[in-house]
C-alpha positions in Angstrom: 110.6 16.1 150.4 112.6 17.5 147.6 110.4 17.0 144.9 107.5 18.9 147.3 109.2 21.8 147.4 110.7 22.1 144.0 106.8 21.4 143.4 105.9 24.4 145.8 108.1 26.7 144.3 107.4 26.1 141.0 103.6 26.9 142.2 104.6 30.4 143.7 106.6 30.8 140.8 103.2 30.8 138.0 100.8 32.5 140.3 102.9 35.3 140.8 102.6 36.9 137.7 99.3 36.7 137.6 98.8 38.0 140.9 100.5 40.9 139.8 98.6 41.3 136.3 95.3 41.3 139.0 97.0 44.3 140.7 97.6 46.1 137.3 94.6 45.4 135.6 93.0 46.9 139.0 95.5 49.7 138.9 94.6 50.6 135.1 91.2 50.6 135.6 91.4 52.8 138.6 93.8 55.2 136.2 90.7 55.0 133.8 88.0 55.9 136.4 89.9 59.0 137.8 91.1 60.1 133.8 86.5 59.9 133.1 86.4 61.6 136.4 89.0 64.1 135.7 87.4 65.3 132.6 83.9 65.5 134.1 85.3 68.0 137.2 87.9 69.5 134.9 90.6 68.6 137.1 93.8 69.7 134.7 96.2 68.6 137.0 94.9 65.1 137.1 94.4 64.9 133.2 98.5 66.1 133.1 99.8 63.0 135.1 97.5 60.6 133.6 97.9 61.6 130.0 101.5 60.5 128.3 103.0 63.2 126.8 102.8 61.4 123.3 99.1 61.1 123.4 97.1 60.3 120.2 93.3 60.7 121.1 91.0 60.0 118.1 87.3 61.3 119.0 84.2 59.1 117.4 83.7 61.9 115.6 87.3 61.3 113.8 88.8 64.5 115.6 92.2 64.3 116.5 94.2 65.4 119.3 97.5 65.2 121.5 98.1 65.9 125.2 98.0 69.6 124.9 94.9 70.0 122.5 93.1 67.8 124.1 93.2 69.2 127.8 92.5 72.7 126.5 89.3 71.3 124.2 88.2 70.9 127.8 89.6 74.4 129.5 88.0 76.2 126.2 85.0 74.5 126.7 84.8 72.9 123.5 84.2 69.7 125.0 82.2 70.0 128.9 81.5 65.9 130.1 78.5 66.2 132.4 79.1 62.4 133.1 81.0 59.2 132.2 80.0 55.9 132.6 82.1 53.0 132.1 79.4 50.3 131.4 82.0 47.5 130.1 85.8 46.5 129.9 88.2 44.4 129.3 91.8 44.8 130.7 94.9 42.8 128.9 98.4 43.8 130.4 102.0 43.2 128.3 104.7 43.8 130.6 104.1 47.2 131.0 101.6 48.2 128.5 98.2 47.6 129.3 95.2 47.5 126.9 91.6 48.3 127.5 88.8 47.5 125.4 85.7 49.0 127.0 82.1 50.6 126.2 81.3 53.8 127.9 78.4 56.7 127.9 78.9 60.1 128.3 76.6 63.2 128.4 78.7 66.3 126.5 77.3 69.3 125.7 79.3 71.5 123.0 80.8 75.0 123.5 77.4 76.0 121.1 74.9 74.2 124.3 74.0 71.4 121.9 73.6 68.0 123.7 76.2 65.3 122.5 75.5 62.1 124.4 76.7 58.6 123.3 77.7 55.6 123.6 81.2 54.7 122.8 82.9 51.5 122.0 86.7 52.4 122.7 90.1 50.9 122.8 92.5 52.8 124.7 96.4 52.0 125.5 98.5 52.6 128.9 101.9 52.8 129.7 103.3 51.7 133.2 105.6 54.7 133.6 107.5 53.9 137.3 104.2 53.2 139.7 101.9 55.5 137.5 100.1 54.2 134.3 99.9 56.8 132.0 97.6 56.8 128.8 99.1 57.4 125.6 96.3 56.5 122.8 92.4 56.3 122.5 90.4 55.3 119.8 86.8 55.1 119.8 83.6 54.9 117.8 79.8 55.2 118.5 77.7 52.4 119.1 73.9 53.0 117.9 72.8 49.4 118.5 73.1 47.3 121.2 76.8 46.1 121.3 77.3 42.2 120.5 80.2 41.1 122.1 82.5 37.7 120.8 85.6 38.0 122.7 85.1 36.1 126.3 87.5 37.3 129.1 
């Protein structure tokens, strides 16, 4: 009987983190979805809690820009997302860093009324910050082939 439950409780004991990294990587990519959907309805006050304060965001284009820059590229119109579609990811969570390696489309149209539309290969990086996962860097780069993929979840 002892050995049964020293074997029980060393069962609860592995599952539980990865019940937990379920409930984060769920958590992340719900952070992701609203952040997309934030841009597309211009939803500042969103954008402000989901972005870290130390933001790096480097554009495929190789534009740069931090927290501040980059929610007023969308209030100045310089960037207007029309829609976002997350067609692929893969979440990996470190403690309390998690990391997203994802494909996406948008449709964009620049402050001048030309169309930007893309697809996007991006790897982006989040911060649990208390309950709230916060991103603090994106990098991303266009894909104009269909993506081949080598990494297996």
């Amino acid at each position: 009987m002892k050995h049964l439950l020293t074997f029980l409780f060393g069962l609860v004991a592995m599952t539980a983190p990865a019940q937990t990294g379920s409930k984060d990587k769920d958590a992340v990519l719900t952070a992701e979805k609203a952040r997309f959907a934030a841009q597309i309805t211009q939803n500042y006050a969103t954008l402000d809690q989901l972005l870290g304060e130390e933001l790096f965001y480097q554009h495929s284009n190789g534009d740069v820009d931090n927290k501040a820059s980059f929610i007023q590229s969308i209030k100045d119109g310089k960037r207007r997302y029309e829609a976002i579609t997350l067609d692929s990811s893969t979440v990996r969570i470190y403690g309390n860093t998690a990391i997203i390696n994802g494909i996406c489309s948008y449709t964009q149209h620049f402050a001048d009324g030309n169309p930007n539309n893309r697809k996007l290969r991006y790897t982006d990086v989040w911060v649990k910050r208390g309950r709230r996962w916060q991103l603090v860097s994106w990098q991303a780069h266009k894909i104009d082939k269909t993506p081949v993929y080598f990494m297996v979840d």
